[in-house]
N, CA, C and O atoms as a DFTB+ gen file, in Angstrom:
380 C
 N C O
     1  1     -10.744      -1.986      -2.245
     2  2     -11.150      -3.385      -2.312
     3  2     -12.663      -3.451      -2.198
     4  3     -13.200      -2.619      -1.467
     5  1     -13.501      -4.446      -2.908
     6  2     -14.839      -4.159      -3.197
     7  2     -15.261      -5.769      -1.815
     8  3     -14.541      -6.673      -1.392
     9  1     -16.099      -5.562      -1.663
    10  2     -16.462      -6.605      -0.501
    11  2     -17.638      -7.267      -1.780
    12  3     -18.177      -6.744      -2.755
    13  1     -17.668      -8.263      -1.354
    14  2     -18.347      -9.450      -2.189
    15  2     -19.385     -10.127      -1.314
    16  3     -19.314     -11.191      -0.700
    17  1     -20.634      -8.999      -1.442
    18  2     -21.933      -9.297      -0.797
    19  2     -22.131     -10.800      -0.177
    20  3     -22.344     -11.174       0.977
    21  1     -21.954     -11.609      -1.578
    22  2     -22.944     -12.978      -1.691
    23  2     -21.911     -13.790      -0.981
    24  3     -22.358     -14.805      -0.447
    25  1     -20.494     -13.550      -0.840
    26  2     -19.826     -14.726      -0.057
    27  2     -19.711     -14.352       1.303
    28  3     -19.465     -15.116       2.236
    29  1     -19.912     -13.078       1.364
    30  2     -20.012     -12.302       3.305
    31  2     -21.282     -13.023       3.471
    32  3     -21.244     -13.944       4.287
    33  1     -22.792     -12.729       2.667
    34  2     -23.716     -13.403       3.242
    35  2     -23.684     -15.186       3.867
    36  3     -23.884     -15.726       4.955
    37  1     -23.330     -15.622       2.534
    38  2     -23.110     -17.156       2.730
    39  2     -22.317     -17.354       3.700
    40  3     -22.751     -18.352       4.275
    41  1     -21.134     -16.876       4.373
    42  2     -20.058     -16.910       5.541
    43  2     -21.120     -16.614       6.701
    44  3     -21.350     -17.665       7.298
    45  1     -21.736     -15.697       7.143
    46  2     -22.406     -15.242       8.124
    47  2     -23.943     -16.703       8.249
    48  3     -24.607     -17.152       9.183
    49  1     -23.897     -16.920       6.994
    50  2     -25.595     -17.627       6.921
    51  2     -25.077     -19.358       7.159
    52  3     -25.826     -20.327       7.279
    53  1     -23.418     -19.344       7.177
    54  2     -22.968     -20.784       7.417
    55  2     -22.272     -20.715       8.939
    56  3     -21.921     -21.809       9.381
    57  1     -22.050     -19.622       9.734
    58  2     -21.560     -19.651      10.712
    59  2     -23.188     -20.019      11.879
    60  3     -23.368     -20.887      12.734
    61  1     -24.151     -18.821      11.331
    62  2     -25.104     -18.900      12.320
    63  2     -25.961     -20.056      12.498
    64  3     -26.675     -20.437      13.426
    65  1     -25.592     -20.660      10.950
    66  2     -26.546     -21.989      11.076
    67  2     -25.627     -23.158      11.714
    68  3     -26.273     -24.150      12.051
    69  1     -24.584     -23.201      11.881
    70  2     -23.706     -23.848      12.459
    71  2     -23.682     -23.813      14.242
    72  3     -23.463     -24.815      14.922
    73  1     -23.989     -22.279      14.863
    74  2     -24.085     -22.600      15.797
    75  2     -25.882     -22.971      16.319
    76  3     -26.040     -23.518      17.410
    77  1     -26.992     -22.662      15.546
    78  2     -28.067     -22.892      15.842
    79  2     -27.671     -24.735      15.865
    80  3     -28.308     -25.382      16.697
    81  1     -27.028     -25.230      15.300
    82  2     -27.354     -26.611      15.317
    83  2     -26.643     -27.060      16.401
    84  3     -26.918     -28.127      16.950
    85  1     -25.631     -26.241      16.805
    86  2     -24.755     -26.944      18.192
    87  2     -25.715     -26.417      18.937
    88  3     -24.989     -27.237      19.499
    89  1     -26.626     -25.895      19.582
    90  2     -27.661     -25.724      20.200
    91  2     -28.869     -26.822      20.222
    92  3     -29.617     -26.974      21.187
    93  1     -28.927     -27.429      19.226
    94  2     -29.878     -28.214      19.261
    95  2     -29.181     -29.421      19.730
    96  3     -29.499     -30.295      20.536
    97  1     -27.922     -29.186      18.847
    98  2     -27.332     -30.875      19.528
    99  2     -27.405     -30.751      21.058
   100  3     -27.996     -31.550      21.783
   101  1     -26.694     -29.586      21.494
   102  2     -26.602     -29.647      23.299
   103  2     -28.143     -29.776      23.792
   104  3     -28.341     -30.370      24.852
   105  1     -29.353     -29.193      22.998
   106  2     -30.612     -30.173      23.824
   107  2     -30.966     -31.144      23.767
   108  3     -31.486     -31.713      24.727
   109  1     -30.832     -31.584      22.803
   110  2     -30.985     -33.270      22.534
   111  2     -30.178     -33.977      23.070
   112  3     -30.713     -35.074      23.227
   113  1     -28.852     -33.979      23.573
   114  2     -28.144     -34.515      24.175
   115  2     -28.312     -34.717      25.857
   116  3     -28.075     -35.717      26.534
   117  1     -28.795     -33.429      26.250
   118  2     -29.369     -33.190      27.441
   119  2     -30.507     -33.822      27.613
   120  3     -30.602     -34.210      28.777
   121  1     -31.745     -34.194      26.724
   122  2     -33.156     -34.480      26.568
   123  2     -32.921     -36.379      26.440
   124  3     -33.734     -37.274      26.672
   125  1     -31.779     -36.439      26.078
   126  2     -31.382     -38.512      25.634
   127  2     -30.863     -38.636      27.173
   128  3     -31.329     -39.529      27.881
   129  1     -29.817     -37.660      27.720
   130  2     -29.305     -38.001      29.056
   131  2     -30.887     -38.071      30.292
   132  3     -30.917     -38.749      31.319
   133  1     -31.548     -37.551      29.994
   134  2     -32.954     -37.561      30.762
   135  2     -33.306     -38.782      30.614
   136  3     -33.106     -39.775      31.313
   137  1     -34.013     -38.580      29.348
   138  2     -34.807     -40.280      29.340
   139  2     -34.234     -41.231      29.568
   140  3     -34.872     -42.235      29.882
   141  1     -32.703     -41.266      29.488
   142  2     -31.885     -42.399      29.768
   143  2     -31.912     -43.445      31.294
   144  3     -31.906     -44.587      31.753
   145  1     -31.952     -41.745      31.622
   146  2     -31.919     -42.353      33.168
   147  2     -33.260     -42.969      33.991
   148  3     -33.479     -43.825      34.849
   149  1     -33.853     -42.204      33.359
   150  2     -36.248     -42.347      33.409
   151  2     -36.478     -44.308      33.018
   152  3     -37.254     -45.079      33.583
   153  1     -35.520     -44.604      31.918
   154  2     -35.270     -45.764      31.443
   155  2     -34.834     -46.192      32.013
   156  3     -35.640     -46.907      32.609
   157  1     -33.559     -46.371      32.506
   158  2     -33.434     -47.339      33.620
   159  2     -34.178     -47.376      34.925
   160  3     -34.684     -48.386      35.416
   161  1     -34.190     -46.109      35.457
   162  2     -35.203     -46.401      36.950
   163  2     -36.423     -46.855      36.398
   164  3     -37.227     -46.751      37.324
   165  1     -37.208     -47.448      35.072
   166  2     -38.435     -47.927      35.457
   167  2     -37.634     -49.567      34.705
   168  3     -38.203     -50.613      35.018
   169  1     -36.759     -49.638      34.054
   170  2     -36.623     -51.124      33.838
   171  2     -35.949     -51.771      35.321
   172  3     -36.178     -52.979      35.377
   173  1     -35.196     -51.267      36.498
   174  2     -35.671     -51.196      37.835
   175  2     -36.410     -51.623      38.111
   176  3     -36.373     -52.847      38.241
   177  1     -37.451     -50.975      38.357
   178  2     -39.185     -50.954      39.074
   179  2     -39.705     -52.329      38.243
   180  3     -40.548     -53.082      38.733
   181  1     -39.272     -52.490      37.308
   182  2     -40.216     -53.458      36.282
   183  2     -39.483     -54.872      37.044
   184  3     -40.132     -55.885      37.305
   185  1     -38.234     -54.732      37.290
   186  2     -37.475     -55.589      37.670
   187  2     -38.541     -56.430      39.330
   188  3     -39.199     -57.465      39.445
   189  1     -38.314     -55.698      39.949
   190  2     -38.852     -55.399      40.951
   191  2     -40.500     -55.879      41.518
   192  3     -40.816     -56.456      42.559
   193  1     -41.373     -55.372      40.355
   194  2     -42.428     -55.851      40.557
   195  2     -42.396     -56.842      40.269
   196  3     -43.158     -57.564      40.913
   197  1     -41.391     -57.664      38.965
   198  2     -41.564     -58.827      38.322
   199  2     -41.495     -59.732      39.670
   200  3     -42.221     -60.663      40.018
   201  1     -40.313     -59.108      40.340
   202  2     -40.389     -60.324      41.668
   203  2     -41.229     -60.504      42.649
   204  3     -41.390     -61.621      43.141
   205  1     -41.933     -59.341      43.102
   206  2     -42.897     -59.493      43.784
   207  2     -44.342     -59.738      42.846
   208  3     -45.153     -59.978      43.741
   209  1     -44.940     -59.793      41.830
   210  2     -45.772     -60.968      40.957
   211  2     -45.630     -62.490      41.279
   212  3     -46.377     -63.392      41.657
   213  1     -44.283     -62.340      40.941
   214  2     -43.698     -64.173      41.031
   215  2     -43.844     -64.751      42.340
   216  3     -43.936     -65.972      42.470
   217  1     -43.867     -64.136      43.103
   218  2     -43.690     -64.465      45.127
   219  2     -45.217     -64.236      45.346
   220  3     -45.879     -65.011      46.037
   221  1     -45.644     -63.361      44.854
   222  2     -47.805     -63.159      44.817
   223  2     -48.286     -64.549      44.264
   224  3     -49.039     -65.332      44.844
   225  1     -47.582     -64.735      42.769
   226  2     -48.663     -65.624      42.507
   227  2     -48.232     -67.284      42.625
   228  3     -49.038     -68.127      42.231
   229  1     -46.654     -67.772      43.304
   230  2     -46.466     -69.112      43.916
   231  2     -46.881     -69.220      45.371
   232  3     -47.053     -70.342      45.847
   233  1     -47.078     -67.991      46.207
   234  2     -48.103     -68.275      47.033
   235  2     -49.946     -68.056      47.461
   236  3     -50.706     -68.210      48.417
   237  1     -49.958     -67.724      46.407
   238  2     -51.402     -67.647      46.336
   239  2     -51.943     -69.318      45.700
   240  3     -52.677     -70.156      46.224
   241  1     -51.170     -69.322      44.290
   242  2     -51.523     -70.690      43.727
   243  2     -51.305     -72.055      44.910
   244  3     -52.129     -72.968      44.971
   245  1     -50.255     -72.006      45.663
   246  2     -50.205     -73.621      46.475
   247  2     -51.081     -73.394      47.285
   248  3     -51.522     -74.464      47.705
   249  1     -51.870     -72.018      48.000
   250  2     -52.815     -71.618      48.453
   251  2     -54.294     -72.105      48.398
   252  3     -55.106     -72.362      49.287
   253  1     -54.375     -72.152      46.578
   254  2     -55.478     -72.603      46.197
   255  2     -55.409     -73.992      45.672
   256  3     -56.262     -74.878      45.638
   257  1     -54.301     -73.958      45.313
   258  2     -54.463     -75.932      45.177
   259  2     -54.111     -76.677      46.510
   260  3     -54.057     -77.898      46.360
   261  1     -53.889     -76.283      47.624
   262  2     -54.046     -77.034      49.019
   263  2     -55.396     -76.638      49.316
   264  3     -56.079     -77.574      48.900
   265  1     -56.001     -75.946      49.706
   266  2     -57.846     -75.807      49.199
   267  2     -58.227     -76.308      48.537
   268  3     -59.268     -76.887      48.849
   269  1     -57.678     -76.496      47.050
   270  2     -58.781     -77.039      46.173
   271  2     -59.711     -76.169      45.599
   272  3     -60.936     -76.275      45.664
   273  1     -58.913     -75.106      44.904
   274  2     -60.742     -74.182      44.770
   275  2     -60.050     -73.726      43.203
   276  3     -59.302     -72.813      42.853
   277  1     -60.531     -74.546      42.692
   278  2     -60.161     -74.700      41.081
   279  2     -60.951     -73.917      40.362
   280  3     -60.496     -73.580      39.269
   281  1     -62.089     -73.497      40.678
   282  2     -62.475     -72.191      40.100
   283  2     -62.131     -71.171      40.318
   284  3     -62.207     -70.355      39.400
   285  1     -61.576     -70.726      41.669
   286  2     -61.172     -69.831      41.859
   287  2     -59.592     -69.614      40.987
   288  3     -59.114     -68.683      40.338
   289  1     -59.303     -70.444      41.215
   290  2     -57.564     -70.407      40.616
   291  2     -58.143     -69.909      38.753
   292  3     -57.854     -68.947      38.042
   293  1     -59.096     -71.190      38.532
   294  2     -59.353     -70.391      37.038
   295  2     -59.454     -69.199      36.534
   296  3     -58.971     -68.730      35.503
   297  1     -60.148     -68.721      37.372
   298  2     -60.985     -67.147      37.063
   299  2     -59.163     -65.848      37.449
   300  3     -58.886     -64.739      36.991
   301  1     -58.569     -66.552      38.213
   302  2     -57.229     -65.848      38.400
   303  2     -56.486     -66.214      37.295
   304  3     -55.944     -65.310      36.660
   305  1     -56.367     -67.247      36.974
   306  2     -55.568     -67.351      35.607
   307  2     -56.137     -66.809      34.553
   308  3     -55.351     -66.518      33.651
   309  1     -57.571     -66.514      34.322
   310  2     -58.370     -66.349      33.115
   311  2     -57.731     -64.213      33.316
   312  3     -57.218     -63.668      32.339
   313  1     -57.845     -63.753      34.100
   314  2     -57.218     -62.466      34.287
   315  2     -56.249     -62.109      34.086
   316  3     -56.054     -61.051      33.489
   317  1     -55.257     -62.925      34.548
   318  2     -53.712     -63.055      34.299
   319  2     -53.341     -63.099      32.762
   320  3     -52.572     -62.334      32.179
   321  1     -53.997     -64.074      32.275
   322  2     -54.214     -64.402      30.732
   323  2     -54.099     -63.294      30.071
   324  3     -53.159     -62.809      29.441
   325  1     -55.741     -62.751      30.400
   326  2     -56.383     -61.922      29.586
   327  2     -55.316     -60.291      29.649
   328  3     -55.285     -59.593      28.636
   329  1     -54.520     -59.858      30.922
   330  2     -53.738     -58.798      30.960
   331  2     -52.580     -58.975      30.156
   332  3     -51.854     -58.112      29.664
   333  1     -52.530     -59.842      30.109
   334  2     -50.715     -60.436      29.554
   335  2     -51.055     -60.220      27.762
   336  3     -50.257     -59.772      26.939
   337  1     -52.511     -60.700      27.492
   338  2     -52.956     -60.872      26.186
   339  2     -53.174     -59.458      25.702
   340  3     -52.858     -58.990      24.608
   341  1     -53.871     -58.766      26.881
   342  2     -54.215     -57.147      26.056
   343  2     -52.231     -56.271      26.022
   344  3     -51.965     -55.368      25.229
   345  1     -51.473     -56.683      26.758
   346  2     -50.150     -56.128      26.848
   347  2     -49.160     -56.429      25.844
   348  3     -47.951     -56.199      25.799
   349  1     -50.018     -57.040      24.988
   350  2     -49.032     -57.977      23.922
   351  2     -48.202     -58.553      24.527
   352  3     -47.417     -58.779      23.606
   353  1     -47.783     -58.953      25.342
   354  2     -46.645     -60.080      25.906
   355  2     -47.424     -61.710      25.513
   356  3     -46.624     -62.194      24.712
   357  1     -47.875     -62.111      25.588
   358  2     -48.264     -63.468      25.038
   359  2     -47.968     -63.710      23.411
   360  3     -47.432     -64.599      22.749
   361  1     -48.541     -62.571      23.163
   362  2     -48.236     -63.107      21.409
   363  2     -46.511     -62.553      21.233
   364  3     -45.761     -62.823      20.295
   365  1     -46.269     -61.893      22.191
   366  2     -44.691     -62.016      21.963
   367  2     -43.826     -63.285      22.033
   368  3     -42.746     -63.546      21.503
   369  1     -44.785     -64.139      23.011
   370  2     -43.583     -65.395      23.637
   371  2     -44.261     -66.378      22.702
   372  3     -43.741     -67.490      22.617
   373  1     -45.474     -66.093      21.905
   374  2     -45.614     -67.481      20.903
   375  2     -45.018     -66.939      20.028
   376  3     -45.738     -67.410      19.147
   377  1     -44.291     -66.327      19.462
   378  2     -43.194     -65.733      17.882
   379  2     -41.890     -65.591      18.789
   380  3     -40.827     -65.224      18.289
């Protein structure tokens, strides 16, 4: 019986490439289960700071409008503004 080079090669060149790719799948799968979790513990944290922002800046503001110091409050809003503006979140909430 004569062995038939080109279909032994192609058999061997479809097995090995078959398992090189289950290799990649098992890192990528491993590498999505990572970030997954990196993703939630900072949408967490984001959670988190959002509330302590919100509790910073309703007592700072009745702070400054029972004072009265309307420049000061400006120049805090003009910052606030301006971070929110360089973060793209403002032109997110006007579209």
């Amino acid at each position: 019986m004569e062995i038939n080079w080109a279909i032994l090669g192609w058999l061997i060149d479809m097995i090995l490439n078959g398992f090189v790719w289950l290799v990649i799948a098992a890192i990528f799968l491993l590498l999505i289960d990572v970030t997954d979790t990196w993703t939630r513990k900072a949408i967490q944290w984001m959670g988190e700071v959002d509330e302590w922002i919100r509790i910073f800046i309703e007592k700072s503001f009745e702070w400054i409008q029972k004072k009265n110091l309307q420049i000061l409050s400006s120049i805090i809003l003009l910052i606030i503004f301006g971070i929110l503006a360089q973060l793209g979140i403002i032109p997110k909430l006007i579209t």
